[in-house]
Backbone as ProteinMPNN parsed JSONL, in Angstrom:
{"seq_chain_A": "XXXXXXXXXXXXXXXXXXXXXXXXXXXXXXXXXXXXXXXXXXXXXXXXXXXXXXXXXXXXXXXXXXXXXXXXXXXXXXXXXXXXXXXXXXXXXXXXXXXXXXXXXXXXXXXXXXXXXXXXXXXXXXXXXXXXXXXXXXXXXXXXXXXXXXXXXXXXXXXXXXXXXXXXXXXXXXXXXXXXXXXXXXXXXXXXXXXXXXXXXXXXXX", "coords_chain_A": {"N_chain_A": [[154.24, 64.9, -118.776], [154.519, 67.415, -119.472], [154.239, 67.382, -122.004], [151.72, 66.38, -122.595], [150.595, 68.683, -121.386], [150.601, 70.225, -123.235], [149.443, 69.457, -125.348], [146.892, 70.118, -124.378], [146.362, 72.504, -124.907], [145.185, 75.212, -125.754], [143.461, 77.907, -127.998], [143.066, 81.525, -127.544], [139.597, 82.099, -127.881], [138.874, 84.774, -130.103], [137.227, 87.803, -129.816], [136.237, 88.345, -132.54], [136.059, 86.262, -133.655], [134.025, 84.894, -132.581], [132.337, 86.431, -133.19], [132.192, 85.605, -136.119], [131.446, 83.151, -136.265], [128.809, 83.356, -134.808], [127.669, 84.486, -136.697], [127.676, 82.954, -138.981], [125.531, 81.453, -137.789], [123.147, 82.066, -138.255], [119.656, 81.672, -139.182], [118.802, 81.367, -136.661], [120.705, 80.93, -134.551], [121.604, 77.559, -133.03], [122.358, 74.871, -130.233], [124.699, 73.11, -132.106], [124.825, 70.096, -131.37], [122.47, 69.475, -130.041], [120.226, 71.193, -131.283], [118.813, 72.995, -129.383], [118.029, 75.912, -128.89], [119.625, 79.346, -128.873], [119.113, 81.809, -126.438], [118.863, 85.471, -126.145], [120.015, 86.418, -123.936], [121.66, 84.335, -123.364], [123.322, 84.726, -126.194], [124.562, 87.815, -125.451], [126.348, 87.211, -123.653], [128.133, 85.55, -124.594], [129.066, 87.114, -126.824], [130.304, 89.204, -125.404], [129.377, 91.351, -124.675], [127.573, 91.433, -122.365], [128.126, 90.826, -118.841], [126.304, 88.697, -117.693], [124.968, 85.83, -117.842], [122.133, 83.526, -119.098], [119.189, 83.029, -116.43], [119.438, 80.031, -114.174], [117.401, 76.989, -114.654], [113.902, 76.818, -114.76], [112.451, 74.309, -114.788], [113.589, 71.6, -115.715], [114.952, 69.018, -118.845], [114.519, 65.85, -117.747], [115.766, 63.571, -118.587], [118.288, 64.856, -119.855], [119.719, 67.108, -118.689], [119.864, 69.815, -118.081], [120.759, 73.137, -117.607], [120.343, 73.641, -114.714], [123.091, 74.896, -114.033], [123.832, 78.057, -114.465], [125.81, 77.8, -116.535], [125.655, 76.023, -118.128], [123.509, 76.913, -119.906], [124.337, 78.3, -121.336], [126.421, 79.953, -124.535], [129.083, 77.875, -125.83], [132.491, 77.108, -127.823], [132.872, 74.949, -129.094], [135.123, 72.269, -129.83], [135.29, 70.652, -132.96], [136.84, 68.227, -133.45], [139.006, 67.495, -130.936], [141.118, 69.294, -129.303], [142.568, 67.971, -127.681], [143.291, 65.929, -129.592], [144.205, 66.719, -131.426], [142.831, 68.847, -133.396], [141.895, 71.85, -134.629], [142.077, 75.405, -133.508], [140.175, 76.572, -135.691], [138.114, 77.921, -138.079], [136.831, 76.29, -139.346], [136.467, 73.951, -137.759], [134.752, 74.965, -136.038], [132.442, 74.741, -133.569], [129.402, 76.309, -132.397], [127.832, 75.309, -129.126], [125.707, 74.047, -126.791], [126.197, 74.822, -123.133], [126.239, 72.721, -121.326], [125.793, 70.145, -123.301], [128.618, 70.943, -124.416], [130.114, 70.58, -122.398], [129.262, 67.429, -121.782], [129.949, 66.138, -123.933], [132.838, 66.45, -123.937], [135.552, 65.071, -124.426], [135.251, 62.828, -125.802], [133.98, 60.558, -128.535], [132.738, 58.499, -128.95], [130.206, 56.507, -127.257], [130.611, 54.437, -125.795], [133.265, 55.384, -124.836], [132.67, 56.955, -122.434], [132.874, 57.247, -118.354], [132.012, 54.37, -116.387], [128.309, 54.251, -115.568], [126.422, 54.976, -112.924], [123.673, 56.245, -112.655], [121.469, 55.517, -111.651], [118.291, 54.932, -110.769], [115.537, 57.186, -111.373], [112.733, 58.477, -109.724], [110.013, 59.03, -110.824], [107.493, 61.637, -111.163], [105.113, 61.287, -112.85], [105.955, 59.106, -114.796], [106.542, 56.769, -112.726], [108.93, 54.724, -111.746], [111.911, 55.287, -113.246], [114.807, 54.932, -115.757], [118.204, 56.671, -115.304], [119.578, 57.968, -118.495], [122.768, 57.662, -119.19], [124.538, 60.421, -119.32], [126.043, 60.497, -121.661], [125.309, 59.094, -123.885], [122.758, 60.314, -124.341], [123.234, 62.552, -125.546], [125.057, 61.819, -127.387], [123.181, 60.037, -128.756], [121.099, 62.061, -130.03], [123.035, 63.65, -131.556], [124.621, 62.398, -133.314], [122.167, 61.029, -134.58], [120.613, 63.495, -135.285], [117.581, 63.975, -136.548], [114.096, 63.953, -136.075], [113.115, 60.803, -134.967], [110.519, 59.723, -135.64], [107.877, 57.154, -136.419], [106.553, 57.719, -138.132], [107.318, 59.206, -140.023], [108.813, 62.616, -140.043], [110.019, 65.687, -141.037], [111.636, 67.295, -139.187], [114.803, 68.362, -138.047], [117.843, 68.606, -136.689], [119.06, 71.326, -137.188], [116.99, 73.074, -137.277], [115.391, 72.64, -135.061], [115.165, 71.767, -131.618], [116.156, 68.749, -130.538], [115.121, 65.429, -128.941], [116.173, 62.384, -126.82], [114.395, 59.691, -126.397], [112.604, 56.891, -125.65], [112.338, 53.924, -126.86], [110.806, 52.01, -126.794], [108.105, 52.108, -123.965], [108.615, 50.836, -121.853], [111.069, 49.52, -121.488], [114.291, 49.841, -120.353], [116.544, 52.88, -120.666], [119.259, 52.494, -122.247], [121.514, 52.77, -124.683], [120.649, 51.584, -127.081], [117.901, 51.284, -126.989], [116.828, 53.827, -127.155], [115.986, 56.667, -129.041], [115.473, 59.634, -131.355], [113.604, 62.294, -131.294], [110.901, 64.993, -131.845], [109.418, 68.224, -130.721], [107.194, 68.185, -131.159], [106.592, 65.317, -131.863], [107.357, 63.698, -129.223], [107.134, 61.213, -127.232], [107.712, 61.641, -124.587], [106.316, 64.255, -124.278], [105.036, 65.898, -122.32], [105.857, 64.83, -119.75], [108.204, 65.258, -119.713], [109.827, 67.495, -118.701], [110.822, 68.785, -115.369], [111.046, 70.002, -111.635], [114.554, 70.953, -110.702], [115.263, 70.257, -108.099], [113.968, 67.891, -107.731], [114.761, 65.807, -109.292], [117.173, 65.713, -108.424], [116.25, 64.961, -105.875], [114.948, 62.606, -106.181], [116.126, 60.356, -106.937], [117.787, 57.111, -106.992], [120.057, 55.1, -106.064]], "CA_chain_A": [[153.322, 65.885, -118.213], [154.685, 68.823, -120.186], [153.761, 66.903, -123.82], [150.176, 66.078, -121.973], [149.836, 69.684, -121.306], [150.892, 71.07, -124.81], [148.502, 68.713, -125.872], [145.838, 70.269, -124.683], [146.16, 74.033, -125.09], [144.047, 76.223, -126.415], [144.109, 79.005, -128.083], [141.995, 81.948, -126.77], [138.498, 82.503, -128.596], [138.775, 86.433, -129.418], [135.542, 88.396, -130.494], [136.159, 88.628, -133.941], [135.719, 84.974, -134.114], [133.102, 84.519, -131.945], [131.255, 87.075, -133.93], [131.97, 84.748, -137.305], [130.463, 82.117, -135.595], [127.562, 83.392, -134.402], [126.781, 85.155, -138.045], [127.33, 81.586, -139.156], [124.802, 80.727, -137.398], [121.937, 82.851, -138.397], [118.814, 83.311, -138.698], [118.304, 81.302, -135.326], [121.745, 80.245, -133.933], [121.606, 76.383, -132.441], [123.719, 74.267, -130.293], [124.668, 72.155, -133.553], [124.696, 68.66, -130.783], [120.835, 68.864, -129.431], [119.143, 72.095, -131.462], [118.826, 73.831, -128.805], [118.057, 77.678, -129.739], [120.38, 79.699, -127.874], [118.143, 83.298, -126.506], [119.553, 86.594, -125.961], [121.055, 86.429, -123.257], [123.347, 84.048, -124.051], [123.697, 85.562, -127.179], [124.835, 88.583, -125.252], [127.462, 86.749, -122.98], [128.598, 84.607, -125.674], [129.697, 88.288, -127.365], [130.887, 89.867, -124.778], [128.298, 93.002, -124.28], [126.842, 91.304, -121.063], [129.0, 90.083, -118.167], [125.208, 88.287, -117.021], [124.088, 84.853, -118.662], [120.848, 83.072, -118.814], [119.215, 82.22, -115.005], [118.966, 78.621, -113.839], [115.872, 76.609, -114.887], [112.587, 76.359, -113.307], [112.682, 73.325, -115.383], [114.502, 70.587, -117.09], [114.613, 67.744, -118.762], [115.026, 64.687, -116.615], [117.295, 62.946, -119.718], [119.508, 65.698, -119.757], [119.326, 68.365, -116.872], [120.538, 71.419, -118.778], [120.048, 74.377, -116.873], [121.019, 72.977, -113.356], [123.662, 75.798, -113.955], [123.596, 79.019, -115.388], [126.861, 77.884, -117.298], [124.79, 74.984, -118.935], [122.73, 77.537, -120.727], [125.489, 79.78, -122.167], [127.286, 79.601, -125.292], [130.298, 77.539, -125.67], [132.694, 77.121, -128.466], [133.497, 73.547, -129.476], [135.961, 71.759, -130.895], [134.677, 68.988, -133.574], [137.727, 67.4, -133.18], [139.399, 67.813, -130.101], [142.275, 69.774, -129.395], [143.326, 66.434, -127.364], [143.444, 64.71, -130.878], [144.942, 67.547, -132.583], [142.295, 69.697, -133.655], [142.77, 73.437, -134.421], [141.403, 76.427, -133.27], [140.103, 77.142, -136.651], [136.274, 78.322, -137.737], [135.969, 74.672, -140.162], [136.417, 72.884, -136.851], [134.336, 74.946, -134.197], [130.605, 75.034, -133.934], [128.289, 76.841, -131.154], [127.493, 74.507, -128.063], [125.334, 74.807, -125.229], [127.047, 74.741, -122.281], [125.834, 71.576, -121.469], [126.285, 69.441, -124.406], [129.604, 70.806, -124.626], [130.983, 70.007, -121.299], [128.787, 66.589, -121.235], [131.156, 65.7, -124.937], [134.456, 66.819, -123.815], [136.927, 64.612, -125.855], [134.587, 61.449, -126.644], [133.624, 60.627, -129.912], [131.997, 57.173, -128.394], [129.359, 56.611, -126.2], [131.204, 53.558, -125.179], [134.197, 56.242, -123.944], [132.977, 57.149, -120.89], [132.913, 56.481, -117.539], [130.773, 53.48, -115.846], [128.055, 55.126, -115.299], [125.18, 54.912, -111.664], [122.451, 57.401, -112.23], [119.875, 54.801, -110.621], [116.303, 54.797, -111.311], [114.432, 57.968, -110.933], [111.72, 58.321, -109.651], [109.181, 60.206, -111.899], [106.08, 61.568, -110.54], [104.248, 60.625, -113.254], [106.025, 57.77, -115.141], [107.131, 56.2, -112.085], [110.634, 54.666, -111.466], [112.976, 54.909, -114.872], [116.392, 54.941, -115.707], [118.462, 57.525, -115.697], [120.563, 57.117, -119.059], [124.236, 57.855, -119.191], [124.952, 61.672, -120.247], [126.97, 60.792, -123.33], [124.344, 58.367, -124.443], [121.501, 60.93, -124.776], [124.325, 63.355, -126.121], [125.406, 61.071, -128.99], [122.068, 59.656, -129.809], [120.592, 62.919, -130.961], [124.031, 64.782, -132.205], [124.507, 61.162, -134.425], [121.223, 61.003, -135.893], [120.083, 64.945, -135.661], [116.77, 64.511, -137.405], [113.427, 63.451, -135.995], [113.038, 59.424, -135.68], [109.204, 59.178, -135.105], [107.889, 56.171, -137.23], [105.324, 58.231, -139.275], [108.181, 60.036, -140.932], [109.412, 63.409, -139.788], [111.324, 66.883, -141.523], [112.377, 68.368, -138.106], [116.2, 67.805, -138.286], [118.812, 69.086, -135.43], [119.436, 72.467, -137.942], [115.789, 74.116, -136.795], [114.528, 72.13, -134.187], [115.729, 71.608, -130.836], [115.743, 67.311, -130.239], [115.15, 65.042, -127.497], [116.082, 61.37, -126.578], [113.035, 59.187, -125.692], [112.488, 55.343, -125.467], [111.56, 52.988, -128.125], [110.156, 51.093, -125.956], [108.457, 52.858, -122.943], [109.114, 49.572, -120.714], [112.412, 49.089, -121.506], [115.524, 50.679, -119.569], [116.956, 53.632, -121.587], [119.998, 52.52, -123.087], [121.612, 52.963, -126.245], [119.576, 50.431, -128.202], [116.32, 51.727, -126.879], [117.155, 55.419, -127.251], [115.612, 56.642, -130.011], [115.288, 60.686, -131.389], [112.36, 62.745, -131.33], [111.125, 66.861, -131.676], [108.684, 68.104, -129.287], [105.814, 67.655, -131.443], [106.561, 64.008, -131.78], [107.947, 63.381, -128.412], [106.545, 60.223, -125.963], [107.465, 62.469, -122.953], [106.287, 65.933, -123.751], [103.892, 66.071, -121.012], [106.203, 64.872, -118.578], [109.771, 65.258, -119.504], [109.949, 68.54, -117.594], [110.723, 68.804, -114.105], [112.083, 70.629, -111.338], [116.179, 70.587, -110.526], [115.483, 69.943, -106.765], [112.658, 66.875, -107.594], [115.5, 65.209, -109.749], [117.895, 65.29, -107.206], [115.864, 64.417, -104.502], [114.168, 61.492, -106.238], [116.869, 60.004, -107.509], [118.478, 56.688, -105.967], [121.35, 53.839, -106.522]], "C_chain_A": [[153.308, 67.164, -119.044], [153.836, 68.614, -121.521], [152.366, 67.285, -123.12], [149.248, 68.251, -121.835], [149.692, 70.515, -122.846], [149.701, 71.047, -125.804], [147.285, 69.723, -125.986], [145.446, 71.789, -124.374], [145.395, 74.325, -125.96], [144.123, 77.66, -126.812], [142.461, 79.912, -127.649], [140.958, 82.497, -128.089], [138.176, 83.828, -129.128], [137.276, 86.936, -130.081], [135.174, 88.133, -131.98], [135.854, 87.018, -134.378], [134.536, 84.076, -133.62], [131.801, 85.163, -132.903], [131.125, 86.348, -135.461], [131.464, 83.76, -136.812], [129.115, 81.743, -135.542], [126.726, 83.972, -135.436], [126.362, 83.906, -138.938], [125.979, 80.49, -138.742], [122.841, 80.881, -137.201], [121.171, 82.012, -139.698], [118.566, 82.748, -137.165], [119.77, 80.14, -135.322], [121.502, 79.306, -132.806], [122.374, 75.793, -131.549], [123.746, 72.761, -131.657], [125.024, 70.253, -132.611], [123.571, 68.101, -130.39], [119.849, 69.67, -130.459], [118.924, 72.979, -130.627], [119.003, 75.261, -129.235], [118.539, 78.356, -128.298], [119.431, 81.829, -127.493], [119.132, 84.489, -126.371], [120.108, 87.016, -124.982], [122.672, 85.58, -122.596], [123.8, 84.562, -124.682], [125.142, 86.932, -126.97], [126.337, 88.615, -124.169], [128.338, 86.476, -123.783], [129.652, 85.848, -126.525], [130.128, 89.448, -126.786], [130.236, 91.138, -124.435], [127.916, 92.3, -123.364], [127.579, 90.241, -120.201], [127.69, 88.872, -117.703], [125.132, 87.185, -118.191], [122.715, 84.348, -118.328], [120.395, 82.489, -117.038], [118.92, 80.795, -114.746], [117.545, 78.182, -114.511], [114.964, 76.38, -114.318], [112.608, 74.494, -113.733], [113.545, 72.801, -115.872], [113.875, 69.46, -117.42], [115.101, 66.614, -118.493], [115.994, 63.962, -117.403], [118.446, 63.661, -119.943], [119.154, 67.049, -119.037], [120.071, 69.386, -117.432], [119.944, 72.421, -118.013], [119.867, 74.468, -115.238], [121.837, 74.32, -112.998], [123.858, 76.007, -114.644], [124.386, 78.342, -116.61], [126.312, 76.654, -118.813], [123.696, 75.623, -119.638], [123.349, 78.493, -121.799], [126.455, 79.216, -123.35], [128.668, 79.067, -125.409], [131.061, 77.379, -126.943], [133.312, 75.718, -128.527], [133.976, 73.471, -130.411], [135.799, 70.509, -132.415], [135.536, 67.702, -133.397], [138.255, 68.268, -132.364], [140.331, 68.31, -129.509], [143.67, 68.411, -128.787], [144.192, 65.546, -128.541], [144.019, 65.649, -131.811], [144.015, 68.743, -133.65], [142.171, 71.208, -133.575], [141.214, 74.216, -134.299], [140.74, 77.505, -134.774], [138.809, 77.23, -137.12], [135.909, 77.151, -138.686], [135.957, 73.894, -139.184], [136.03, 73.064, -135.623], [133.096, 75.077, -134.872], [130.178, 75.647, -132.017], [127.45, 75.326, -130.33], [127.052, 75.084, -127.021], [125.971, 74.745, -124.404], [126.759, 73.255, -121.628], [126.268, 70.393, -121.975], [127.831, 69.592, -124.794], [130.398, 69.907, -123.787], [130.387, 68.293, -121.311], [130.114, 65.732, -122.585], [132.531, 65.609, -124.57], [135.108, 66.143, -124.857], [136.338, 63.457, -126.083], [134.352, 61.676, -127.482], [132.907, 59.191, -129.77], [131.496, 56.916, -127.535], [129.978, 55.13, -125.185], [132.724, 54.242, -124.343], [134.463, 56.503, -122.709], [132.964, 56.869, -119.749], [131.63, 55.449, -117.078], [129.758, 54.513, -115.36], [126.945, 54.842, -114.189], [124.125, 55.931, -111.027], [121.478, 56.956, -111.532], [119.099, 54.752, -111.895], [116.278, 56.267, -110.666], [113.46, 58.01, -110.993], [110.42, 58.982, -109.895], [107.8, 60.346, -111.415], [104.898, 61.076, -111.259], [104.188, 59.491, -113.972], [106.51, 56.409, -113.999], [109.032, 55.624, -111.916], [111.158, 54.337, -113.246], [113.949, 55.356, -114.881], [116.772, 56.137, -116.391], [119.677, 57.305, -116.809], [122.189, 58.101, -118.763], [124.317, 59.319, -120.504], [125.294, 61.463, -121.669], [125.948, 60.11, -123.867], [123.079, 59.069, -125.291], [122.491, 61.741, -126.215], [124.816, 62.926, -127.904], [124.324, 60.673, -129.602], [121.89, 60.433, -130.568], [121.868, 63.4, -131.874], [124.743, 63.513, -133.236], [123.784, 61.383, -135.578], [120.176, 62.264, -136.49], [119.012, 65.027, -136.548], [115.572, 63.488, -136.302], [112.635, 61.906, -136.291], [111.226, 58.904, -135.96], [108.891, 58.815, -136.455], [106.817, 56.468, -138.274], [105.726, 59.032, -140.017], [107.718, 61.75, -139.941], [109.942, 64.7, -140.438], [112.071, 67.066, -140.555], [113.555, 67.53, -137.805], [116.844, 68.719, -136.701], [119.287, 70.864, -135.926], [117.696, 73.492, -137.617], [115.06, 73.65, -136.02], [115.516, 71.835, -132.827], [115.282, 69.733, -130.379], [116.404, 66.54, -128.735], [115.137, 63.338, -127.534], [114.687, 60.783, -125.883], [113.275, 58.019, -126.169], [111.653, 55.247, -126.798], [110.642, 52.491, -127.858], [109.424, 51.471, -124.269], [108.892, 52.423, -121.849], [109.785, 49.786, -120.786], [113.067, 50.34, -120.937], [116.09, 51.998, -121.136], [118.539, 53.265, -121.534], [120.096, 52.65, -124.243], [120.517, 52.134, -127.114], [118.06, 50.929, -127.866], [116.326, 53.328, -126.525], [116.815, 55.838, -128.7], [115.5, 58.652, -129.817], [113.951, 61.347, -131.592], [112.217, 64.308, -130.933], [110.173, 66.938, -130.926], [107.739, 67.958, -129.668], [105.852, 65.99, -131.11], [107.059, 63.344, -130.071], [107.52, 62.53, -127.195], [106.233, 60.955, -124.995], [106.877, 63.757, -122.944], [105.357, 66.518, -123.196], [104.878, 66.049, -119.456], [107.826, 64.669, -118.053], [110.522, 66.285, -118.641], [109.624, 68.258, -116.17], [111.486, 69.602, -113.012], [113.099, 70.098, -110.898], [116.203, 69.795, -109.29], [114.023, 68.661, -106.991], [114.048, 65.361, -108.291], [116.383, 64.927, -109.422], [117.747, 64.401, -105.988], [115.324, 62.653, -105.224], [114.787, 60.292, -107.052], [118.044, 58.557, -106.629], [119.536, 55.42, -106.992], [120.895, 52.8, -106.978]], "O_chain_A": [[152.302, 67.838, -119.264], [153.009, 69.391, -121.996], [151.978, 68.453, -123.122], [148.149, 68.765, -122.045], [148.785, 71.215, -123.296], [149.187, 71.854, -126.578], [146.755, 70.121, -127.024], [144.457, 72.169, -123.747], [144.999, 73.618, -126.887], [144.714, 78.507, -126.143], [141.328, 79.455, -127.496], [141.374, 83.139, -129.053], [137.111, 84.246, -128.675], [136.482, 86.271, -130.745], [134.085, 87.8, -132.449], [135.411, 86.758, -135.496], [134.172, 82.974, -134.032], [130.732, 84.643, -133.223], [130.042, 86.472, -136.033], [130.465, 83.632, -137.52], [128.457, 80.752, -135.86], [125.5, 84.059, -135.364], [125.268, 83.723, -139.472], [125.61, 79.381, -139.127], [121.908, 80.35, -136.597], [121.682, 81.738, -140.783], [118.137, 83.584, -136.37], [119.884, 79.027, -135.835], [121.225, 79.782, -131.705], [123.532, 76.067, -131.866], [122.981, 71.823, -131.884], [125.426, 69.322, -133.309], [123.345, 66.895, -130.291], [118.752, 69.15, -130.662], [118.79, 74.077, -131.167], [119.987, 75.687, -129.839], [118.153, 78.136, -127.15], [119.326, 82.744, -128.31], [120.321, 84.226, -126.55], [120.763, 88.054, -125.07], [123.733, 85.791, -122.009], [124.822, 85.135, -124.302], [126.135, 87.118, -127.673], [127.106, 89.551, -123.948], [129.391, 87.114, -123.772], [130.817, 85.574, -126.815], [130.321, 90.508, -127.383], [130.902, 91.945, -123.787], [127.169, 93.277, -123.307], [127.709, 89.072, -120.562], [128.264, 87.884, -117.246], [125.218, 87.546, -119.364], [122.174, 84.748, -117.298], [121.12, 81.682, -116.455], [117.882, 80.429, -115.296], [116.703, 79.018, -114.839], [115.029, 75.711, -113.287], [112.782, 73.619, -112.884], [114.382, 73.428, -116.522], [112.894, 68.91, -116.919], [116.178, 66.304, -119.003], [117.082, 63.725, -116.878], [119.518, 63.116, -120.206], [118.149, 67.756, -119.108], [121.137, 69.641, -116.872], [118.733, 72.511, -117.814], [119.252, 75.383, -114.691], [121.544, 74.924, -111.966], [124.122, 75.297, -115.614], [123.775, 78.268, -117.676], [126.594, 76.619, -120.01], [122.832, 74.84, -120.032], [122.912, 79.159, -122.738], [127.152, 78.214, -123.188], [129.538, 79.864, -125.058], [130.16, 77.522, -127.77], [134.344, 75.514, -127.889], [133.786, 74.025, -131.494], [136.527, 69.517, -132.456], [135.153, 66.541, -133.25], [138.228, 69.481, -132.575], [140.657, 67.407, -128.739], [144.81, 68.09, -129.119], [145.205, 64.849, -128.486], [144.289, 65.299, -132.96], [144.578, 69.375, -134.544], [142.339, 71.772, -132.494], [140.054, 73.985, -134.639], [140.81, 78.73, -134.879], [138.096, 76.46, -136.476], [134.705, 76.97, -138.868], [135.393, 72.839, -139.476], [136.271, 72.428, -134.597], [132.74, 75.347, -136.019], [130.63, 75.366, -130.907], [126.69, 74.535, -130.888], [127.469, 76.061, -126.4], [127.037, 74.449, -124.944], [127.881, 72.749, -121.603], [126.993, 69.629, -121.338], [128.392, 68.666, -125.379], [131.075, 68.926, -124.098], [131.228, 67.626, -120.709], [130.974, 64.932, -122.216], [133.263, 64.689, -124.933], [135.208, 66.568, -126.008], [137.087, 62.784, -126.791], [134.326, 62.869, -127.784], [132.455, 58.817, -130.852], [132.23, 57.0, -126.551], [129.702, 54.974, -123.995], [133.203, 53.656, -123.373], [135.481, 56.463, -122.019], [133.089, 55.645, -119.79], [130.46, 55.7, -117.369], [130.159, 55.537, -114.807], [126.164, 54.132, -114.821], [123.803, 56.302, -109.898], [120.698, 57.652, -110.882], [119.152, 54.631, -113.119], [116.88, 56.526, -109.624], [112.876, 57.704, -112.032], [109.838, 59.479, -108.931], [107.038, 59.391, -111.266], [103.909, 60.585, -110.714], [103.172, 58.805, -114.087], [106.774, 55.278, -114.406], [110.052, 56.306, -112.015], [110.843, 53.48, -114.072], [114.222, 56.245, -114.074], [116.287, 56.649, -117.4], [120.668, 56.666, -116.452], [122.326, 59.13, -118.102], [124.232, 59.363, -121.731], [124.901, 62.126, -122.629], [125.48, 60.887, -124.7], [122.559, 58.709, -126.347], [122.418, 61.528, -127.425], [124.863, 63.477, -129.003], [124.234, 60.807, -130.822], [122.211, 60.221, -131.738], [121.591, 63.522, -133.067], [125.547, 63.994, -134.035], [124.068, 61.678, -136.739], [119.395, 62.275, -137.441], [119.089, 65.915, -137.397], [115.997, 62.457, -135.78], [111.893, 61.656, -137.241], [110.897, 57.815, -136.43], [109.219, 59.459, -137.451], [106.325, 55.667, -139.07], [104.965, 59.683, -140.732], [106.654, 61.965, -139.36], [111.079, 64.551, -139.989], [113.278, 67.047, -140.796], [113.508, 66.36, -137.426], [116.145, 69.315, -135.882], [119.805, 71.587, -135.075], [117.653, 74.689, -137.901], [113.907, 74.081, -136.046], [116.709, 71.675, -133.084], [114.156, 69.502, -129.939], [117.335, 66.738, -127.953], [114.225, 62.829, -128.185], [114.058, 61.362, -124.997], [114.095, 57.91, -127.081], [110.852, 55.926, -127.44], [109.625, 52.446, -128.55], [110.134, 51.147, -123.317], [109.422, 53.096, -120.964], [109.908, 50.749, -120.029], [112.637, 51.493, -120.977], [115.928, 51.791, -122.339], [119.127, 53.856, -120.628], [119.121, 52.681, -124.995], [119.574, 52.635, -127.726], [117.176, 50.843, -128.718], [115.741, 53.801, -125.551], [117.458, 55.262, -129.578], [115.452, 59.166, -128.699], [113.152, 60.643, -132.211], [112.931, 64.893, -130.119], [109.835, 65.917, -130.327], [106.927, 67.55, -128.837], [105.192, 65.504, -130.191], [106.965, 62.117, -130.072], [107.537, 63.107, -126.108], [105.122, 61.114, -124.489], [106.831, 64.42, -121.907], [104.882, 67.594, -123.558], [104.787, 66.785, -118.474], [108.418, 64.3, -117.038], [111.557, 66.057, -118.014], [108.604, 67.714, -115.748], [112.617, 69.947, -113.353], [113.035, 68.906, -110.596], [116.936, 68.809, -109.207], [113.092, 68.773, -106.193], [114.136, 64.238, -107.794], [116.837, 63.874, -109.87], [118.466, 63.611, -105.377], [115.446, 61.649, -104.522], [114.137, 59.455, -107.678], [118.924, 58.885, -105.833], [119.591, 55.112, -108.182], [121.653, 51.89, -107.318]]}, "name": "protein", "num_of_chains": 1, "seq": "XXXXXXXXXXXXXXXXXXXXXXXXXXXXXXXXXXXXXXXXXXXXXXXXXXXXXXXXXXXXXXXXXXXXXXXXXXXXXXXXXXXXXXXXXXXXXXXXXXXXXXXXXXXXXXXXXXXXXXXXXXXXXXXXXXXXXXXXXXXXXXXXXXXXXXXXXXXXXXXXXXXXXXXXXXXXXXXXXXXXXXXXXXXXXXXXXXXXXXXXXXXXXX"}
């Protein structure tokens, strides 16, 4: 229990390193797992001038529900390798994470890692019933292949674009194999990947 905890200490994040980080990460600081552009009031949490972070979302998106809570919008500092596995608190082995994407990673490095997973079917007002995939799944697709897959060729990479899991296939169930990357120009859903927090809850069954 003692080893187990030793394990997985941490050392504390102080400003001065938060602020190399986030200079690192200019001219538009990302989370480096989805793209995601982080605004100014994370920004401002993230560096300690504002006890206040970003508010909940009117929206999300139904593949990954970021913004559910505040804390899922706010800067986090990840480990690339995991302090679990021996990874140090050192600025070649952290990168800027949404809050989100961080917590949805924790210590996997395999989408086969985590737990069984029973999101259902949801039930989409306008695509009708589809599967909800497995957090780490979306998580690893994009932060894997971080560049725009759409089949007419692409630039927009995970380094200036914020990317989004979408089906290969729009029939088919979203698992890994039919999980494919895509930016919001190119994106199957971007009409109807947005939705609200309390529609995705409610419409959501076993």
């Amino acid at each position: 229990m003692i080893l187990a905890r030793r394990a997985r200490k941490r050392v504390e994040i102080g400003i001065s390193l938060r602020e190399d980080l986030w200079a690192l990460g200019q001219p538009q600081p990302r989370c480096y797992l989805c793209g995601f552009l982080f605004g100014p009031q994370a920004r401002d949490k993230f560096l300690r001038e504002s006890k206040a972070g970003p508010p909940v979302s009117k929206l999300v998106d139904f593949t990954r529900p970021r913004g559910q809570l505040p804390a899922q919008l706010c800067i986090e500092v990840d480990h690339v390798i995991p302090v679990a596995e021996g990874g140090q608190t050192i600025i070649d082995n952290l990168r800027l994470a949404c809050g989100w994407c961080n917590s949805t990673k924790n210590r996997y490095t395999n989408i086969y890692d985590a737990t069984p997973w029973s999101g259902g079917i949801f039930q989409h007002p306008a695509l009708g019933p589809v599967t909800r995939p497995q957090p780490l799944w979306v998580l690893r697709t994009v932060a894997t292949r971080r560049r725009c897959e759409h089949p007419d060729g692409c630039s927009s990479k995970i380094e200036d674009s914020e990317l989004f899991a979408g089906p290969r296939n729009p029939k088919g169930a979203l698992t890994p194999v039919n999980l494919a990357v895509y930016c919001e120009t190119h994106d199957p859903w971007h009409l109807d990947r947005w939705i609200g927090p309390k529609r995705l809850a409610a419409s959501s069954t076993a």
